[in-house]
C-alpha positions as CSV (number, residue, x, y, z in Angstrom):
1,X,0.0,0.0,0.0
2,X,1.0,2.9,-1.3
3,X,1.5,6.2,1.6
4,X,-0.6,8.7,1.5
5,X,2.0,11.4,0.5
6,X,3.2,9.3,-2.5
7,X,3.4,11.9,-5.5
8,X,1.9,9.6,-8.3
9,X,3.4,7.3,-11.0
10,X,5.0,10.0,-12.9
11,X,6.7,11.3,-10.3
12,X,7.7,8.3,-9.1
13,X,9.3,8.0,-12.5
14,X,11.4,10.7,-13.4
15,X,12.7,10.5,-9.3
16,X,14.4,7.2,-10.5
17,X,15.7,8.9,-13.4
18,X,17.1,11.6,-11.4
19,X,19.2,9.1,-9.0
20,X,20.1,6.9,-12.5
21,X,21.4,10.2,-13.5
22,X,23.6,11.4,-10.6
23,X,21.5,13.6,-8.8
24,X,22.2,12.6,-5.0
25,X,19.9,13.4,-1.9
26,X,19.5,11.8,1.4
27,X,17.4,14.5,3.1
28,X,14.2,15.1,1.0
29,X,11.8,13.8,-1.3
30,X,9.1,14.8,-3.5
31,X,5.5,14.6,-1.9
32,X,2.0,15.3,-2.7
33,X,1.0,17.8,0.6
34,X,-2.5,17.5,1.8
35,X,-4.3,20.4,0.2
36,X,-0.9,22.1,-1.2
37,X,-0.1,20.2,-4.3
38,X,3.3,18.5,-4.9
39,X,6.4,20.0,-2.2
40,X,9.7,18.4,-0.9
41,X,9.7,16.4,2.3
42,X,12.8,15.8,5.1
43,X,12.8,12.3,5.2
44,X,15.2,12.4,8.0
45,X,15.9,15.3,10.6
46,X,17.7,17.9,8.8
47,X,20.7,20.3,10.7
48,X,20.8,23.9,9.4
49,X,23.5,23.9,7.0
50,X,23.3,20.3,5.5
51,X,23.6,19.4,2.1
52,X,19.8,18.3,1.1
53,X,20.2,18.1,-2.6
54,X,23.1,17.8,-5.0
55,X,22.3,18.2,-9.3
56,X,25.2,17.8,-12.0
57,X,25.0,20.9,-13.9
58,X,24.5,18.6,-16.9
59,X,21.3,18.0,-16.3
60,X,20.2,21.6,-16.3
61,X,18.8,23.4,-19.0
62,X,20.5,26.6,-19.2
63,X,21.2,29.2,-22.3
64,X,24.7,27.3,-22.7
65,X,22.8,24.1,-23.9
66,X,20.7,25.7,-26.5
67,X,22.7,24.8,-30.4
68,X,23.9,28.2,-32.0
69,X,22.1,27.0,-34.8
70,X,18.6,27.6,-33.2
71,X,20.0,31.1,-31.5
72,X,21.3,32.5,-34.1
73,X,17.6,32.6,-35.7
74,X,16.6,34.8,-32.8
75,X,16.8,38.6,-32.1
76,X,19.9,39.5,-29.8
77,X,18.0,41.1,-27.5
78,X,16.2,37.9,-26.8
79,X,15.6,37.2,-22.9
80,X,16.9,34.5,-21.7
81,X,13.4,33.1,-20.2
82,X,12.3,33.4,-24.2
83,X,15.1,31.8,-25.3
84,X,14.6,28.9,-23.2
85,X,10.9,28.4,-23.6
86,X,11.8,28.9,-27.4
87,X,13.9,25.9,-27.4
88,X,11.6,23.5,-25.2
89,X,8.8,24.7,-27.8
90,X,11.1,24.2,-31.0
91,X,13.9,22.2,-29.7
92,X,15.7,19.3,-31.5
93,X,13.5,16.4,-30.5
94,X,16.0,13.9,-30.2
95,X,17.9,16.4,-28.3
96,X,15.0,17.2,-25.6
97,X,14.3,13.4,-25.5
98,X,16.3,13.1,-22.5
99,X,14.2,15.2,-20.5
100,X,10.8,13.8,-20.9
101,X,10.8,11.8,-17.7
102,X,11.6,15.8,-16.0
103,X,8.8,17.0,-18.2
104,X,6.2,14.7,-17.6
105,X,6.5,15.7,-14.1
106,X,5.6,19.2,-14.4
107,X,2.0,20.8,-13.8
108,X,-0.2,20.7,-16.7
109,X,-0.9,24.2,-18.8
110,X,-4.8,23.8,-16.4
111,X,-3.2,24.0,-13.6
112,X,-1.4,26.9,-14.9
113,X,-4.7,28.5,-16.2
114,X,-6.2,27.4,-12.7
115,X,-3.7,29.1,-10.7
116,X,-1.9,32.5,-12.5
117,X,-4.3,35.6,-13.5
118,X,-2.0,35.8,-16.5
119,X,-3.9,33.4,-18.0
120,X,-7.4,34.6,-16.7
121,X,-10.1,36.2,-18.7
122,X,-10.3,40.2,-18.8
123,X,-13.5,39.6,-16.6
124,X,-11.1,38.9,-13.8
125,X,-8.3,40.8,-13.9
126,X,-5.9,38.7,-16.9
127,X,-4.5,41.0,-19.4
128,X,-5.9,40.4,-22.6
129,X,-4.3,38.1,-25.7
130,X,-2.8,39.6,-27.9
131,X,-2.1,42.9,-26.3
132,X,-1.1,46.2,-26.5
133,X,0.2,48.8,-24.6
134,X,-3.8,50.2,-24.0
135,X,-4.6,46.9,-22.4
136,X,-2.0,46.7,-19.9
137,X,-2.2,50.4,-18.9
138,X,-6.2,50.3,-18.7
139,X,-8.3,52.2,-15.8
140,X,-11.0,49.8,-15.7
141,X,-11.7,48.6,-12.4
142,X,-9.8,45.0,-11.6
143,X,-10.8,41.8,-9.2
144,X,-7.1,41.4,-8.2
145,X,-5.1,42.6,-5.7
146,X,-3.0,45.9,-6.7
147,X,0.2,44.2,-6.6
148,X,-0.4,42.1,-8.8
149,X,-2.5,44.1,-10.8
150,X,-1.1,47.5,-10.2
151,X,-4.2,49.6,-9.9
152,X,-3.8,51.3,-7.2
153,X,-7.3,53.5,-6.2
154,X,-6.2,54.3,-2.6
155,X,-3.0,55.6,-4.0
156,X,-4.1,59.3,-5.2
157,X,-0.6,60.8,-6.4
158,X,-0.9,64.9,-5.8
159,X,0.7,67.4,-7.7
160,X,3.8,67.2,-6.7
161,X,4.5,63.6,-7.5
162,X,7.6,62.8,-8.7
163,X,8.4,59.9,-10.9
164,X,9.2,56.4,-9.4
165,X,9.3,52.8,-10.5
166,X,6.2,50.4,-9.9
167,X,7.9,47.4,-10.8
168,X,6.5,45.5,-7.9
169,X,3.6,47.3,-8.0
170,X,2.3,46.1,-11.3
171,X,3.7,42.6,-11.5
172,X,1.1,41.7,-13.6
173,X,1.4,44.5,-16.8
174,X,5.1,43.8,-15.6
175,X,5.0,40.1,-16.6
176,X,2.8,40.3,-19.4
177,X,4.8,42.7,-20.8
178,X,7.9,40.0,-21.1
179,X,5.6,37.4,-22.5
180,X,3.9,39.5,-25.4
181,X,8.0,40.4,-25.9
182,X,8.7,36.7,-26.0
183,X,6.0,35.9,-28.1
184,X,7.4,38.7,-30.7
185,X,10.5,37.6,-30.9
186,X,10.1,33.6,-30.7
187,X,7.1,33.5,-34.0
188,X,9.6,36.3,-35.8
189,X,11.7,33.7,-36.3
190,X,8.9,30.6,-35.7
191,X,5.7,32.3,-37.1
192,X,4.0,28.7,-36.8
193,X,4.7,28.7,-32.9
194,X,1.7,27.7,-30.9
195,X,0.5,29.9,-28.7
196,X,-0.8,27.2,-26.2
197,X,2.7,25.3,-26.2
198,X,4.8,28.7,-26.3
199,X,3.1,30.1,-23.3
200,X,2.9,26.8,-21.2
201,X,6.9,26.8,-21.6
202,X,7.3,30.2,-20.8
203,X,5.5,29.7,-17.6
204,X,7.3,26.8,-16.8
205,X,10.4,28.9,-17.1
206,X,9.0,31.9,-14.9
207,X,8.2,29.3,-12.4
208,X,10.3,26.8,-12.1
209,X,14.1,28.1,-12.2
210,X,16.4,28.5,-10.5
211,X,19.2,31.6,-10.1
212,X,22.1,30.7,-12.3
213,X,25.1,31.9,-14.1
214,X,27.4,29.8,-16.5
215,X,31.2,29.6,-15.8
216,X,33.1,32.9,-16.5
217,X,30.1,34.7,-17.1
218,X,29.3,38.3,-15.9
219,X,26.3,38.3,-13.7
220,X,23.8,39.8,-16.0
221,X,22.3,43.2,-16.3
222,X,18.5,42.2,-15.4
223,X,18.4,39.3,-12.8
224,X,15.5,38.1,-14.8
225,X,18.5,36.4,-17.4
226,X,20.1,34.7,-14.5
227,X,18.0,31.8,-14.6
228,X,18.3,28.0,-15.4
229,X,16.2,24.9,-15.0
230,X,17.3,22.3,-12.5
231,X,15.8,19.2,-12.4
232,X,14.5,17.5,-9.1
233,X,15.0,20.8,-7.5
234,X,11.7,22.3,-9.0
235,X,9.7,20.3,-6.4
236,X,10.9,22.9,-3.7
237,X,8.3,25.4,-2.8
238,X,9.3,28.9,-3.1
239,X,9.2,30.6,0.5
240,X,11.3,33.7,1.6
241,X,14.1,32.6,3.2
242,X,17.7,33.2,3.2
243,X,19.3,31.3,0.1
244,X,21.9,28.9,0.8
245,X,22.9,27.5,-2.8
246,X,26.2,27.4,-4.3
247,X,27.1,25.9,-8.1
248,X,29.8,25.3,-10.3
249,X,30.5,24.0,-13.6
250,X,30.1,20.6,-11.9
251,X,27.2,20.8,-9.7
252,X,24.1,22.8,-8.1
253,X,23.9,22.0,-4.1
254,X,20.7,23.0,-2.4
255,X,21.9,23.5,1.7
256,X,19.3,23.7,4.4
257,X,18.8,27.1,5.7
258,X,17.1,26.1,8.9
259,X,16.8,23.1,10.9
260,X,13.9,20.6,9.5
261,X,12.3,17.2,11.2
262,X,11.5,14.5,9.4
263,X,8.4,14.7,7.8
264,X,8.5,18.6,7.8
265,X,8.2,20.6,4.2
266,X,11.3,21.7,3.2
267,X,11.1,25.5,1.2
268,X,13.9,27.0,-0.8
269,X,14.0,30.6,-2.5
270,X,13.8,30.5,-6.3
271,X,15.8,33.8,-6.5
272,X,15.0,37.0,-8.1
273,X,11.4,35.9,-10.0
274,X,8.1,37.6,-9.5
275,X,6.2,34.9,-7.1
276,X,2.9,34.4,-5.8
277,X,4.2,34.5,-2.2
278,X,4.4,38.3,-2.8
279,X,0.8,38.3,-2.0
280,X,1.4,36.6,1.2
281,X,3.4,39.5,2.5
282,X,1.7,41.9,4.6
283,X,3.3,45.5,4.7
284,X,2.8,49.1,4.3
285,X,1.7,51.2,1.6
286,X,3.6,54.6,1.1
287,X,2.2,57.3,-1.0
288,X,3.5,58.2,-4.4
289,X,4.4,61.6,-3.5
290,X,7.7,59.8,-1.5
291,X,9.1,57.4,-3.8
292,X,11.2,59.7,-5.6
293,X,13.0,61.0,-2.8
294,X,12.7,57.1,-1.0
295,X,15.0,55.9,-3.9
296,X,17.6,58.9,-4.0
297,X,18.5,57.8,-0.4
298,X,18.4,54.1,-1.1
299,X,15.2,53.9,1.4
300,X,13.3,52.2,-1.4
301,X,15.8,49.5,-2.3
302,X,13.7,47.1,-4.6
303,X,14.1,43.8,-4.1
304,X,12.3,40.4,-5.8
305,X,10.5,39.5,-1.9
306,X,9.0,43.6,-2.1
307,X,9.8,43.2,1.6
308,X,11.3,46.5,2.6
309,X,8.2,47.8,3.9
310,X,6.8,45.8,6.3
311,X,4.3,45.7,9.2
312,X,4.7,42.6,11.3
313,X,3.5,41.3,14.7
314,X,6.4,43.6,16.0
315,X,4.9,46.9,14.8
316,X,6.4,48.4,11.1
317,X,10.0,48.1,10.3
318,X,12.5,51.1,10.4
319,X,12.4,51.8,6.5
320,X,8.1,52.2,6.6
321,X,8.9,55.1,9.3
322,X,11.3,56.5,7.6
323,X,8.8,56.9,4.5
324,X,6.2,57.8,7.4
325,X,8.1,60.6,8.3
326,X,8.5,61.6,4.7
327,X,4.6,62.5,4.7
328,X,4.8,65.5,6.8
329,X,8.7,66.1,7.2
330,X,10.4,69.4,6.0
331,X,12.4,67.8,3.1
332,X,15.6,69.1,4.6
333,X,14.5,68.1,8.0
334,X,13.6,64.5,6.8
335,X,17.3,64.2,5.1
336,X,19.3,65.2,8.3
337,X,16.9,62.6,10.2
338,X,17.6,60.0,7.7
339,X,22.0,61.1,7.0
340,X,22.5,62.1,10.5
341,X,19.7,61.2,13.0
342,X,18.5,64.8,13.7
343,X,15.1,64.9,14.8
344,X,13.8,68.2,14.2
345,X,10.2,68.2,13.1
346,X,10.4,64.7,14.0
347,X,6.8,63.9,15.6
348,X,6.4,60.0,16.4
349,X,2.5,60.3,17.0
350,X,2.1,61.6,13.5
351,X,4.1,59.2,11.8
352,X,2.2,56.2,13.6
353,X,-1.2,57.9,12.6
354,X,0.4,58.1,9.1
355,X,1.2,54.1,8.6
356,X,-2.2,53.7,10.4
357,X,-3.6,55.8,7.8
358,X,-2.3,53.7,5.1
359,X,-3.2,50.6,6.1
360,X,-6.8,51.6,6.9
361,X,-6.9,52.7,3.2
362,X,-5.7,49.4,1.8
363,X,-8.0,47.8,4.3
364,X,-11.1,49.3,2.9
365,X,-10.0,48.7,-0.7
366,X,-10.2,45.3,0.6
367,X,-13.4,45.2,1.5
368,X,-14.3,47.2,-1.6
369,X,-12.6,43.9,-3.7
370,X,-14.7,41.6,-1.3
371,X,-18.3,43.3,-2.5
372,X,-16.9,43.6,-6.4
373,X,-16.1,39.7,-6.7
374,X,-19.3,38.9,-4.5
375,X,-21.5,41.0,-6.8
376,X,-19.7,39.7,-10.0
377,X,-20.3,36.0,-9.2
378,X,-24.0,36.8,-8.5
379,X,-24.3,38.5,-12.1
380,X,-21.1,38.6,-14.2
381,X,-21.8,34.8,-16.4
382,X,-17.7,34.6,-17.2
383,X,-16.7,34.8,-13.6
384,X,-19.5,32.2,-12.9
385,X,-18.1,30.2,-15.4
386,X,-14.8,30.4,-13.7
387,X,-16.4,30.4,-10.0
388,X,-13.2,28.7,-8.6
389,X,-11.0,31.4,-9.8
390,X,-13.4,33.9,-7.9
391,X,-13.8,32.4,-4.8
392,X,-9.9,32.0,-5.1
393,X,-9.6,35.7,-5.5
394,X,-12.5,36.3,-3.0
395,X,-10.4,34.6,-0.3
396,X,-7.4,36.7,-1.0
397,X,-9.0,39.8,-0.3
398,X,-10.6,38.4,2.6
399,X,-6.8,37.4,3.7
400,X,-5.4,41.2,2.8
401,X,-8.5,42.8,4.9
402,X,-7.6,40.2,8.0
403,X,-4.4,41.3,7.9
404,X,-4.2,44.8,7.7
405,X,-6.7,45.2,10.3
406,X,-4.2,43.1,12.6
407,X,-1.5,45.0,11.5
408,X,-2.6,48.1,12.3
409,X,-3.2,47.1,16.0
410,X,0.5,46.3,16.2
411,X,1.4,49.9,14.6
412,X,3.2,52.0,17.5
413,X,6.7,53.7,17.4
């Protein structure tokens, strides 16, 4: 009798091939978590620091592998991500052979369409196919949460806003925007190229790699090129957690950043890839009027995790008061507080009423995304047609609502 967290035949599978082909563990395994989809698992206790998973670099998929022959068919410019969806679409076969126990493993293009809003009809938030630069810039009202979507109606930028990057406050227009890109240049050179299959690989790619450079390389330019696919490795779950990996031309090892039990889910950071886990975060919301002058003082340090601005059970971290104090600061005042700690027209009760304010804001937006998906499922016939994908939405906003109301309980400097 099989246990109840055995993954399934294919799995089972392509985990023999990955031992037959060098790739050594003694820590974890892949396991189907109740409610949670496929994961690794400790199968014994696990020390902070051990060695959980080892991968010859030969079995990745990386830019190094692909044949000159197909790249030179492609734009320079090409990003990597497109380049390596472009050659599991249009591959040699005999070539990408070798891989078909890995690829049988990986979720289907449903659960793809179940589970990312890049996929989702307009009715719900997904961009629509093909684009243009209209679409992903539209006002109309969207069921998703702002990060993802990145309309933001609580944000109301007065006159004096300066300009500042959104790039994790639009993830969606952000990752549609490198697909339709990838599309153009893969058919420019395939024009036959499937959409279905193009876009299923692409996703794979965006989801499922890993942070890699190849030897003697410079690390590139946008983190979104360092990227490669490792094999046995993509059953990790993405959480935020310091990354322990190191590579070389020989091998990729995965080390445990924490201590695990047997039995216990083991998580590993992906690297710098926009993530659903974003969501999960809950922080503060500063207003558009201090980004500008956030950035020029390396305040608003973007990062993949979005995680500089944070309210946690602790009260809000140092860099959301900082942008507090921004709100009703003299400018110089707020630049010899942040250079050199002066604290003139420094007043603590108005910066706590400040992040208060903003998370009150994005509380209510909440609720207002509660009502809209409630009201659309009652009358809209596409999102009743894809009821699952509401309620999944529905449940988020729920989540965001829950947890800026307990986050601004903890809010006191």
């Amino acid at each position: 009798m099989k246990p109840e967290w055995w993954p399934g035949e294919e799995h089972a599978a392509f985990t023999e091939w990955a031992f037959s082909n060098g790739i050594e563990t003694d820590a974890v395994t892949p396991a189907r978590l109740q409610g949670r989809g496929l994961g690794m698992v400790a199968t014994r206790n696990i020390k902070k620091g051990d060695a959980v998973l080892r991968v010859p670099t030969k079995l990745m998929v990386t830019v190094d592998d692909i044949p000159t022959s197909f790249t030179e068919k492609l734009p320079e410019d090409i990003a990597v991500q497109a380049l390596l969806a472009g050659y599991l679409t249009h591959g040699d076969p005999e070539q990408l052979k070798r891989y078909d126990a890995w690829r049988k493993s990986w979720p289907s293009r449903q659960d793809f369409e179940d589970s990312m809003p890049i996929l989702w009809p307009t009715e719900l938030g997904g961009p629509q196919w093909p684009m243009s630069k209209d679409t992903l810039n539209s006002d109309q009202p969207s069921l998703l949460p702002p990060s993802i979507s990145g309309l933001w109606p609580s944000l109301k930028p007065g006159p004096k806003t300066r300009k500042y990057t959104t790039d994790y406050q639009d993830i969606l227009a952000g990752q549609a925007q490198r697909l339709r890109k990838a599309w153009t240049d893969i058919t420019s050179a395939y024009p036959e190229t499937n959409w279905e299959d193009f876009s299923y690989h692409w996703l794979i790619v965006n989801t499922r790699s890993f942070y890699w450079v190849g030897e003697g390389k410079e690390t590139p330019e946008d983190p979104n090129d360092a990227m490669g696919l490792v094999p046995f490795a993509d059953y990790f779950n993405h959480a935020d957690v310091a990354r322990d990996v190191k590579f070389d031309e020989h091998e990729y090892v995965f080390r445990a950043t924490k201590d695990y039990q047997e039995g216990e889910e083991v998580f590993m950071n992906y690297g710098s890839h926009p993530n659903d886990t974003l969501l999960a975060e809950c922080r503060s919301w500063s207003i558009a009027d201090t980004c500008a002058t956030l950035i020029d003082h390396r305040w608003f340090t973007i990062d993949t995790n979005a995680s500089n601005y944070q309210v946690t059970p602790h009260g809000p971290c140092y860099r959301t008061e900082i942008a507090a104090c921004l709100s009703y600061m003299k400018e110089q005042d707020w630049r010899n507080h942040v250079l050199e700690g002066q604290s003139e027209g420094l007043d603590e009760t108005r910066s706590e009423a400040t992040i208060k304010r903003w998370i009150l804001t994005y509380a209510a937006q909440a609720e207002a995304g509660v009502s809209a998906i409630q009201k659309a499922i009652e009358v809209n016939p596409t999102v009743q047609e894809h009821r699952s994908k509401a309620e999944l939405l529905l449940k988020r906003w729920k989540q965001i609502k829950d947890l800026c109301e307990h986050a601004a309980e903890t809010v006191s400097i």
